[in-house]
C-alpha positions as CSV (number, residue, x, y, z in Angstrom):
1,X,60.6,-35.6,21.4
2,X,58.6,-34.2,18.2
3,X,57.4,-30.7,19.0
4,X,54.0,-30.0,16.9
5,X,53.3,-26.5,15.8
6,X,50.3,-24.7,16.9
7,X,48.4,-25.8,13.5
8,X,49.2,-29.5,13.7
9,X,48.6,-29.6,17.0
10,X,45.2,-28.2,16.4
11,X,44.2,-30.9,13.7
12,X,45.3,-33.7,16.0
13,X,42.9,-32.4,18.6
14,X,40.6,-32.1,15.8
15,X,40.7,-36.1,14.5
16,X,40.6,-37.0,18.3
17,X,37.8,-35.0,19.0
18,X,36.1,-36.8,15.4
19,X,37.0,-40.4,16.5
20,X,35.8,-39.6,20.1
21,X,32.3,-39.5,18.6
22,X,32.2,-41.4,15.2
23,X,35.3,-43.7,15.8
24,X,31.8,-46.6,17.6
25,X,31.0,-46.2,14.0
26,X,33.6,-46.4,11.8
27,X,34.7,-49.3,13.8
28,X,31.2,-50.9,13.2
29,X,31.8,-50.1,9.4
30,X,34.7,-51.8,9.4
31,X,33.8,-55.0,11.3
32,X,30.5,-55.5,9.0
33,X,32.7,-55.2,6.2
34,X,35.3,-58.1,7.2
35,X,32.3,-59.9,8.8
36,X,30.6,-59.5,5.0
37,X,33.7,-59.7,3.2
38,X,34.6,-63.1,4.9
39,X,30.8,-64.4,4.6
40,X,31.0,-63.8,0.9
41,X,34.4,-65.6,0.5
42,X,33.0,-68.4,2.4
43,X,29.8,-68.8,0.8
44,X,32.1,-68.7,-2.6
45,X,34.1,-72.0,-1.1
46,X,31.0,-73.9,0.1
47,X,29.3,-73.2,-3.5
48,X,32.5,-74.6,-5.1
49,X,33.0,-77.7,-2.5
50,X,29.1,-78.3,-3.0
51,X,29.9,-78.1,-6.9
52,X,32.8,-80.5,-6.8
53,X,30.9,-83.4,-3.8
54,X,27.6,-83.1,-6.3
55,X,29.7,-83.8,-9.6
56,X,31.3,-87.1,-8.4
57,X,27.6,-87.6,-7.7
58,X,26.9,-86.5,-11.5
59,X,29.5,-88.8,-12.6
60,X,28.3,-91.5,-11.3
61,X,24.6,-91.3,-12.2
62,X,26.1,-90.6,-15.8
63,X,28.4,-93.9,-15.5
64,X,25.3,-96.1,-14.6
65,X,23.1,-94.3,-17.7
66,X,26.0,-95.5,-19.9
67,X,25.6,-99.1,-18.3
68,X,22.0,-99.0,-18.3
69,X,21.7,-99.7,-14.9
70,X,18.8,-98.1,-12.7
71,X,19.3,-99.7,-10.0
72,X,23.2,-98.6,-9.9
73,X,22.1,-95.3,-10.5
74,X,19.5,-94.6,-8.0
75,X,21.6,-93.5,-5.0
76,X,24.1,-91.0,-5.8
77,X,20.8,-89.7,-8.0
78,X,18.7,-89.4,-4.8
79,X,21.6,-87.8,-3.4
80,X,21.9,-85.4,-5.9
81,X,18.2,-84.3,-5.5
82,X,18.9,-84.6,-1.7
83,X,21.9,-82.2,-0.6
84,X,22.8,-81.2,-3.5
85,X,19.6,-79.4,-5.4
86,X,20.7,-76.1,-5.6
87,X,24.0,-77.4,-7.8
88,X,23.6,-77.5,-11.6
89,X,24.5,-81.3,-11.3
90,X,21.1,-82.0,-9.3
91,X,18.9,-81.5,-12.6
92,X,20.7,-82.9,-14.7
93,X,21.3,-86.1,-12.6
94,X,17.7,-86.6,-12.5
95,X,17.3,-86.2,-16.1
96,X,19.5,-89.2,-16.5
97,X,17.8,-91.2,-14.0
98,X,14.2,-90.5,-15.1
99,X,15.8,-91.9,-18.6
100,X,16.8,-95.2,-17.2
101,X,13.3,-95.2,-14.9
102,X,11.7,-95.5,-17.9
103,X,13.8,-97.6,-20.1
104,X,13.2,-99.7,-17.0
105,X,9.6,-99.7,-17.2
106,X,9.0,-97.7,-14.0
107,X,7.1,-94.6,-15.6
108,X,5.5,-93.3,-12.3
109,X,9.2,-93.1,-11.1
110,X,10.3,-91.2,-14.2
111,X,7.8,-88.6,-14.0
112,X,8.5,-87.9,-10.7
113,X,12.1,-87.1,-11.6
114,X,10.7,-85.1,-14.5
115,X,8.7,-83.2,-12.1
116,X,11.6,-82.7,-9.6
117,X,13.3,-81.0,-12.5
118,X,10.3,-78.5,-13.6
119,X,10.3,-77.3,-10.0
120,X,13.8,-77.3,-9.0
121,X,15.4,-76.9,-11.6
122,X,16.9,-73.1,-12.2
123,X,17.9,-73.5,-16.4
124,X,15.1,-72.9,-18.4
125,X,15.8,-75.7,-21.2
126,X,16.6,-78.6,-18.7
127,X,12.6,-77.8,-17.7
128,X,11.5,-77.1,-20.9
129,X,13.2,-81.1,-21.8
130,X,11.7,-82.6,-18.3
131,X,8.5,-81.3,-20.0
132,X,8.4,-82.4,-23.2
133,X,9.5,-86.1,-22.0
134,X,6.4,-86.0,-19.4
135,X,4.4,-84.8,-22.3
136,X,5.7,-88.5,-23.7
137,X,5.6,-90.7,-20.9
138,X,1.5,-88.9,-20.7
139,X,1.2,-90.3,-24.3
140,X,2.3,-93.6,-24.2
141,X,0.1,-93.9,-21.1
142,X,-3.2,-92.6,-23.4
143,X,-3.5,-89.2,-21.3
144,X,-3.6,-87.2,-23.8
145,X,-5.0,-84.0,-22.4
146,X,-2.6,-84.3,-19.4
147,X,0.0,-84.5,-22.2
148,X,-1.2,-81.2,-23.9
149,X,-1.4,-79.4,-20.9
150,X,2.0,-80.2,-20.1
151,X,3.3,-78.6,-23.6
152,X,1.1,-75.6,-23.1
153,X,3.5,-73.4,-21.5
154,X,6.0,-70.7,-22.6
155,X,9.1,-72.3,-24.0
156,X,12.4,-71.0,-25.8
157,X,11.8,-70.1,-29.5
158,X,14.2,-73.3,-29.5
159,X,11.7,-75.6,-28.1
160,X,8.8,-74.6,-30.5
161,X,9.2,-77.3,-33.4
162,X,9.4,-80.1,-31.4
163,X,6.5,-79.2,-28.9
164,X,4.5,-78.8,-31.7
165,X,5.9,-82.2,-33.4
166,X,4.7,-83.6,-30.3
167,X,1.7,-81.9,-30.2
168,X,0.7,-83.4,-33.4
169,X,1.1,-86.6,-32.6
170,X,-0.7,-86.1,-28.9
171,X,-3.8,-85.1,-31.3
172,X,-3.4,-87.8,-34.2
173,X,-3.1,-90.2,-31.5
174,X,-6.5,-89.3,-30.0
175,X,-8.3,-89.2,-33.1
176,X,-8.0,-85.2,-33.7
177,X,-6.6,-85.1,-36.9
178,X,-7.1,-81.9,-38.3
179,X,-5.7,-80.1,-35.0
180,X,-2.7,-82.8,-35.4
181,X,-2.7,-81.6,-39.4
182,X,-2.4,-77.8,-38.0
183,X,0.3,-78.6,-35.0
184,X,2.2,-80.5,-37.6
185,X,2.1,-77.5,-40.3
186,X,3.4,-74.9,-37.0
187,X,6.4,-77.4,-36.4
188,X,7.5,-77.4,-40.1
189,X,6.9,-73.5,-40.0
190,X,9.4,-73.1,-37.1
191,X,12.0,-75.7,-38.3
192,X,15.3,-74.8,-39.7
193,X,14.2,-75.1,-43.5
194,X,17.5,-77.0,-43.3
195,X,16.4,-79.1,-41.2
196,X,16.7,-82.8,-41.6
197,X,14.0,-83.2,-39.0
198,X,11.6,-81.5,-41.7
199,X,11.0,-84.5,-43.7
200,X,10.1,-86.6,-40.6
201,X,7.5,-84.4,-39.5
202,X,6.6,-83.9,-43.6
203,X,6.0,-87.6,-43.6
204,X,3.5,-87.1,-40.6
205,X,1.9,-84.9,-41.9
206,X,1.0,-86.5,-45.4
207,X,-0.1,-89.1,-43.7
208,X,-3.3,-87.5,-42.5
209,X,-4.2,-85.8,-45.2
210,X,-1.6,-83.1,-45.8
211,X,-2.0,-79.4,-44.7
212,X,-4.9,-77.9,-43.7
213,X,-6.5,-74.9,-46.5
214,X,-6.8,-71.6,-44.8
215,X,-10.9,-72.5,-45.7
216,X,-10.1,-75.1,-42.9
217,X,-8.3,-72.7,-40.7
218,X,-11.2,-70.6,-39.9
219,X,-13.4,-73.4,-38.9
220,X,-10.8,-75.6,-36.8
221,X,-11.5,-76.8,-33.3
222,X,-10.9,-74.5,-30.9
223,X,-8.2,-74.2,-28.9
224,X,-4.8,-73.0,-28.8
225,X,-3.2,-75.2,-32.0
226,X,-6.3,-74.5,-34.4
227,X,-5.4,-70.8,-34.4
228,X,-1.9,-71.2,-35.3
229,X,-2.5,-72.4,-38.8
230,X,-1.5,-69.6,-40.6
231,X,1.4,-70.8,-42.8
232,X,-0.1,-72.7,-45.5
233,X,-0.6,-71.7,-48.8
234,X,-3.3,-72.8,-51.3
235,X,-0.6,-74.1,-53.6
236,X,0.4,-76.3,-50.7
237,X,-2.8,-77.2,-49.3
238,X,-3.8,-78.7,-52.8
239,X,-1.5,-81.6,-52.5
């Protein structure tokens, strides 16, 4: 049998004496751990099973966009939106399928994907797109404030050019052209100067008139476009 000096045998009475009143607690500690440590691993494997059921999902909906086919579409997209929203897939499913909705003629039915996206969705751009293609579906239905107000948000420096393309068009479609004039002159100002999409929105813009003088700029309609006309020059505006 082991024989314990006087020392050792001291700082064994010592640690039993220690666990005799914190061992409740370290044994606690140590279950909460495992308990969190397991919950954390398990949460990691239903995220990932969740990922892999919702992109079969994905796959489909994208299958039927490639065909064309609403109809085929429309359940593993409702799906998607269903039991699988808080996946990456859900969004972009219903991107698809508003697509088709429309294409389809059913534009009630694509904004209300659209709108799905803007308040599930947790990316940034895929709401900043559901947006912009509202914005459209507002125009082609003549609701054209309802189709400003839905570009009137905070978007990615990305985004800017083409809200304000669409902008213009919103405004030369409802008669406003020198707010169109001035949204078209802030889309060319934040395009890529390399931009192919330039001369498109160029074109547009000649149309009514060409850019509006800074003379022009101080006495625009009011309202968040007639105060962003700041880029034209009087060489410019005398075209």
């Amino acid at each position: 049998m082991a024989v314990y000096d006087l020392e050792e045998q001291e700082k064994i009475d010592d640690l039993k004496a220690w666990w005799a009143v914190n061992g409740k607690y370290v044994s606690a500690a140590v279950v909460i751990f495992a308990v969190g440590f397991i919950g954390v691993q398990g949460w990691r494997w239903y995220q990932g099973t969740q990922a892999e059921k919702a992109s079969v999902l994905y796959q489909a909906v994208s299958q039927a966009a490639r065909a064309n086919d609403a109809a085929k579409a429309k359940e593993p997209a409702t799906q998607l939106v269903e039991r699988f929203s808080s996946t990456a897939y859900a969004p972009r499913g219903a991107l698809l399928y508003a697509k088709l909705l429309y294409d389809a003629g059913d534009k009630t039915a694509a904004k209300a994907q659209l709108q799905w996206v803007i308040e599930h969705g947790g990316e940034d751009e895929l709401k900043a797109v559901a947006r912009f293609r509202i914005a459209q579906i507002l125009l082609d239905e003549k609701q054209y404030d309802e189709a400003l107000r839905a570009l009137d948000v905070q978007t990615a420096e990305a985004f800017a050019a083409v809200y304000s393309d669409l902008k213009g068009d919103i405004l030369a479609t409802a008669g406003k052209t020198t707010d169109a004039r001035v949204a078209y002159q802030t889309s060319l100002a934040k395009l890529d100067p390399k931009s192919t999409y330039r001369a498109f929105v160029q074109a547009k813009l000649d149309a009514l008139g060409g850019p509006v003088s800074t003379a022009l700029d101080a006495t625009a309609a009011p309202g968040t476009l007639a105060g962003t006309a700041t880029q034209s020059t009087p060489a410019t505006a005398a075209k």
